[in-house]
C-alpha positions as CSV (number, residue, x, y, z in Angstrom):
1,X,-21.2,6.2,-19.9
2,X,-21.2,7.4,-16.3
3,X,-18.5,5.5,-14.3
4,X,-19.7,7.2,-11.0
5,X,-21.4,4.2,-9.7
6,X,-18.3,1.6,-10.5
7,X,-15.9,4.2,-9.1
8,X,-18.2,3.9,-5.5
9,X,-18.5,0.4,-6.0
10,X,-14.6,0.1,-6.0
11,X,-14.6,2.9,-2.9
12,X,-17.1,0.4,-1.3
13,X,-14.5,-2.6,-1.6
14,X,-11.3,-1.6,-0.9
15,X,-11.4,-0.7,2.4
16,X,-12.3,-4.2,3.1
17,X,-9.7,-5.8,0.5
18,X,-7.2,-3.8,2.4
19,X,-7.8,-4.7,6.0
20,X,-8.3,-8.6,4.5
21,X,-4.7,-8.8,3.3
22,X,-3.5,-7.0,6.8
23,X,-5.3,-9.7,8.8
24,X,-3.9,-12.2,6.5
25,X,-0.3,-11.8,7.1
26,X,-1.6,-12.4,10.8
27,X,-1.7,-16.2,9.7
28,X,2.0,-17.9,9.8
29,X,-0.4,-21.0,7.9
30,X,-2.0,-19.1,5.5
31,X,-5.7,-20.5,4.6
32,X,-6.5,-21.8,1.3
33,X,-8.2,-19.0,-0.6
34,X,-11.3,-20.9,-1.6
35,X,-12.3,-21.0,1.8
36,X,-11.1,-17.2,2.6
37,X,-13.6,-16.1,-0.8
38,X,-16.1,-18.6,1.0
39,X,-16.6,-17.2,4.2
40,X,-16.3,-13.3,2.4
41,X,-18.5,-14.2,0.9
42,X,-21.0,-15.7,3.5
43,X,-20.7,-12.8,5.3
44,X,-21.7,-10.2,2.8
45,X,-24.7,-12.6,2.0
46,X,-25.3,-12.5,5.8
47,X,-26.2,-8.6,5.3
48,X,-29.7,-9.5,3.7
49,X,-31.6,-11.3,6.7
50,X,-30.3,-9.0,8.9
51,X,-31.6,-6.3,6.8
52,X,-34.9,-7.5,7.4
53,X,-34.5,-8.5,11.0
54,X,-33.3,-4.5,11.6
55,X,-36.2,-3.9,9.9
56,X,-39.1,-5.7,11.7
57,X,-37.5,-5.2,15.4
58,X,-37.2,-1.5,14.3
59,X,-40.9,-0.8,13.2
60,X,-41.9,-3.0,16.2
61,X,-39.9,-0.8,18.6
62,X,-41.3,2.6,16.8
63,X,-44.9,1.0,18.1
64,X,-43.6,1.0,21.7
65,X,-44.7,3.9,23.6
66,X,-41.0,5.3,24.3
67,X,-38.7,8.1,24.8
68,X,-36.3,8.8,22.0
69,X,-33.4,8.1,24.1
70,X,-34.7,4.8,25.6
71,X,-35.5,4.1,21.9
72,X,-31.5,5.0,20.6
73,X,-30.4,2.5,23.3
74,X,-32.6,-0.2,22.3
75,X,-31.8,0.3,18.7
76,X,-28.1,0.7,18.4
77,X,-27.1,-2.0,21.4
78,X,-30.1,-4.5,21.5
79,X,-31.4,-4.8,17.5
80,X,-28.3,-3.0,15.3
81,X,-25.1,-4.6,17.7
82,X,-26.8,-7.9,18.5
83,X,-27.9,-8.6,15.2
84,X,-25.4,-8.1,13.0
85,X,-22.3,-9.8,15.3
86,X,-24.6,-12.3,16.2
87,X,-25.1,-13.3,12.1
88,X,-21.7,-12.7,11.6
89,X,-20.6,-15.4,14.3
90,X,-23.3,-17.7,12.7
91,X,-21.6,-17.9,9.3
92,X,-18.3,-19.0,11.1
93,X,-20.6,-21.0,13.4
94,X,-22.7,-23.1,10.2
95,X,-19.1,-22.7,7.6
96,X,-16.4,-23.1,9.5
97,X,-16.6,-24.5,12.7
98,X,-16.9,-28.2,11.5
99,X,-14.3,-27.6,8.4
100,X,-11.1,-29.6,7.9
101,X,-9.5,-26.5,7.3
102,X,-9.8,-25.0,10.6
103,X,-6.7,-26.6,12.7
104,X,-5.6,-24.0,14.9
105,X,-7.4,-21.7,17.5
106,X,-5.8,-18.5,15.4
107,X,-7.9,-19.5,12.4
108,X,-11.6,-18.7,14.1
109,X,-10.3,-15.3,15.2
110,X,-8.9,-15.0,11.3
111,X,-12.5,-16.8,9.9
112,X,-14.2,-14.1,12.0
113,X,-12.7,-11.0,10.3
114,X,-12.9,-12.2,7.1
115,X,-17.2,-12.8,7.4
116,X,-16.8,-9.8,9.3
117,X,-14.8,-8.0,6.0
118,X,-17.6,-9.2,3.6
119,X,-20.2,-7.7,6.0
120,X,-19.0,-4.3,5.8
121,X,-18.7,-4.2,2.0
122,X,-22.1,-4.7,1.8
123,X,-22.9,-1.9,3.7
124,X,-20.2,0.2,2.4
125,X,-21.5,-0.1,-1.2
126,X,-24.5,0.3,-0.1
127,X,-24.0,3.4,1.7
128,X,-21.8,5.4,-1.3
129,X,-24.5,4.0,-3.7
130,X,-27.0,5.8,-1.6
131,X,-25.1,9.1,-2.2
132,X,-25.1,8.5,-5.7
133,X,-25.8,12.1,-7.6
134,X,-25.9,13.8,-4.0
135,X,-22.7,14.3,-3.2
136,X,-19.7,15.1,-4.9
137,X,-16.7,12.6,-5.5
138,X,-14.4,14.6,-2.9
139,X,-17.5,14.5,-0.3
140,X,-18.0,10.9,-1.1
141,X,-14.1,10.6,-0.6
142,X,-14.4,11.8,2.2
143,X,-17.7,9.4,3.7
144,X,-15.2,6.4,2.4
145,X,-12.6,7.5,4.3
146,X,-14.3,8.0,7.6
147,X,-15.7,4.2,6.9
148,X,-12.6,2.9,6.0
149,X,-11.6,4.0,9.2
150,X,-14.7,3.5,11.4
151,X,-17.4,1.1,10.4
152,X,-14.9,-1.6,8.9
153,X,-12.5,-1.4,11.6
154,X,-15.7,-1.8,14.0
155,X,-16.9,-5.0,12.4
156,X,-13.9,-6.6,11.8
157,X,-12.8,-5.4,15.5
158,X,-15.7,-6.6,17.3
159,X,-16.0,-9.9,15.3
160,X,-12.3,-10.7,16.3
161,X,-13.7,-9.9,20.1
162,X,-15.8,-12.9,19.4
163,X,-13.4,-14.9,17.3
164,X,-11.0,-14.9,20.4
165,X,-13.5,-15.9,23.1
166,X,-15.1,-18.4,20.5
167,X,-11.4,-19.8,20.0
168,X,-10.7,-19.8,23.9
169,X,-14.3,-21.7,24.7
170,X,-12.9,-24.4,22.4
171,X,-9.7,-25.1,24.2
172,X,-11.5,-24.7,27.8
173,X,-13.2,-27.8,29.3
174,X,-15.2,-26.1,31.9
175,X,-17.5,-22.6,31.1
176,X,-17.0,-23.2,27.0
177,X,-20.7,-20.9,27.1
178,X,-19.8,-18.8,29.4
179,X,-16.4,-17.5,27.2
180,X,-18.7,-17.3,24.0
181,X,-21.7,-15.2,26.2
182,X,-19.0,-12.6,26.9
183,X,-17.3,-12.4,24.1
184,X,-20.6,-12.0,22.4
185,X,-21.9,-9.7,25.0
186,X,-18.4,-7.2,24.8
187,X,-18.8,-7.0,21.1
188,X,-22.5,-5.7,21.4
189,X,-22.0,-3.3,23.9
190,X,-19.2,-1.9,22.2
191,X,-20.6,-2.0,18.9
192,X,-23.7,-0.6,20.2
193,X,-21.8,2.5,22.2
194,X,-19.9,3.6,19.1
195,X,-23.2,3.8,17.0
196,X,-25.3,5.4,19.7
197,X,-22.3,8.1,21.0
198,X,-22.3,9.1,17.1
199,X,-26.1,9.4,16.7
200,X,-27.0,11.2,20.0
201,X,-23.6,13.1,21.6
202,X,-22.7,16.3,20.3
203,X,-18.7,16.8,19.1
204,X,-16.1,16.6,20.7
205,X,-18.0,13.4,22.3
206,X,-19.6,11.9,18.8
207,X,-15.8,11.0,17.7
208,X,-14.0,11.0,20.9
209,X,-16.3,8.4,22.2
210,X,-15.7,6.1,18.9
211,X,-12.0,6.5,18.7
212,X,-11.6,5.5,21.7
213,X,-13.6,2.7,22.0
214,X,-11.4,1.7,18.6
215,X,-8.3,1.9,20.3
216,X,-9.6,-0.2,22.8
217,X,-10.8,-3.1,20.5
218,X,-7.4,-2.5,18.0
219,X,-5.8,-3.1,21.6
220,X,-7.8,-6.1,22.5
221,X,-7.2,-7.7,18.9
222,X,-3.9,-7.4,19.2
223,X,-3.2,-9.3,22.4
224,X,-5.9,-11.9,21.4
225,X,-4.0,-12.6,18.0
226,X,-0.6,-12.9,19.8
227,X,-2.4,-14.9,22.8
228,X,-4.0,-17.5,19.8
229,X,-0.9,-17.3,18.0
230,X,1.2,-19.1,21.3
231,X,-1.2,-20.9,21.9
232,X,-1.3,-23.4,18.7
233,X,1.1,-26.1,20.3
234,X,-1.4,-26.5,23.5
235,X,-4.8,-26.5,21.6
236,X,-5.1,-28.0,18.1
237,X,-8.7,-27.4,16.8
């Protein structure tokens, strides 16, 4: 029996499992884990209609008399960034938002990661199954490393960008839209720079670009938990 495939499958996984328990000892209230596998869940589902939608927009854009770089920008900030932290927020939008188990402002930011954790599993299966009988198991430890580090730690970054401002439009009175639109609008761009700088800048710039734009995002996270965090006491959900 060849165990190649379960072996990526378990690469694929526990990346995600990893950065979930992290994020989870974030939470002094712990959520109950029906609703944690729930919203995983959700959000790995949530990879298949924007599949199609990165599809469709793509072969559209193809059909648009355009040059390649015009094409790259279009592709990686407008159709890959928007889409996919756009569906993520909607499973926390249509699941959570109206749930009795979100009491906190801390908890959307924390909801957010989690769709954002089942996202990336989906595509990181999908990716090492892709290499499956192409590359060795030390290349393919090494591709699972590099997403481990990158493409998780981008979704999960960029969707707790848009958990904070989502959590912060609830507790304002005035501009509630405008704190979502820019939340939503920071995560795209900087989801959208990271792809692009990989795709077209040559190295040093292809990983200096995306590390720093990680740093950046760890950075913001950090603040945003601790600012959600304090301010539980002032805005109950």
């Amino acid at each position: 029996m060849d165990y190649t495939i379960i072996i990526y499958i378990i690469f694929g996984i526990s990346p995600s499992l990893a950065w979930l328990f992290y994020y989870l000892k974030k939470d002094a209230h712990p959520e109950p884990k029906s609703m944690i596998l729930r919203i995983f869940l959700w959000g790995a589902l949530a990879t298949i209609p924007v599949l199609f939608i990165e599809y469709g927009l793509q072969e559209l854009l193809a059909k648009i008399s355009v040059g390649l770089l015009a094409y790259n920008i279009v592709n990686y900030i407008l159709i890959v960034g928007f889409t996919e932290e756009f569906f993520k927020y909607l499973v926390i939008r249509m699941k959570v938002m109206n749930s009795p188990n979100l009491d906190e402002p801390l908890d959307i930011m924390l909801y957010m990661t989690v769709a954002a954790l089942g996202f990336a599993t989906v595509e990181n299966i999908s990716c090492l199954l892709s290499i499956v009988g192409q590359k060795t198991l030390t290349e393919a430890l090494f591709i699972y490393f590099i997403r481990s580090v990158g493409a998780v730690f981008l979704h999960t970054l960029c969707s707790a960008v848009v958990g904070y401002f989502l959590a912060i439009s609830v507790c304002k009175i005035k501009n509630k839209k405008m704190f979502f639109i820019a939340g939503m609008l920071i995560a795209t761009f900087l989801h959208g720079i990271f792809d692009l700088s990989m795709v077209i800048l040559p190295n040093p710039g292809s990983s200096l670009i995306p590390s720093i734009i990680i740093v950046i995002l760890a950075f913001f996270t950090f603040v945003g938990f601790e600012r959600l965090r304090k301010m539980k006491g002032i805005c109950k959900i």
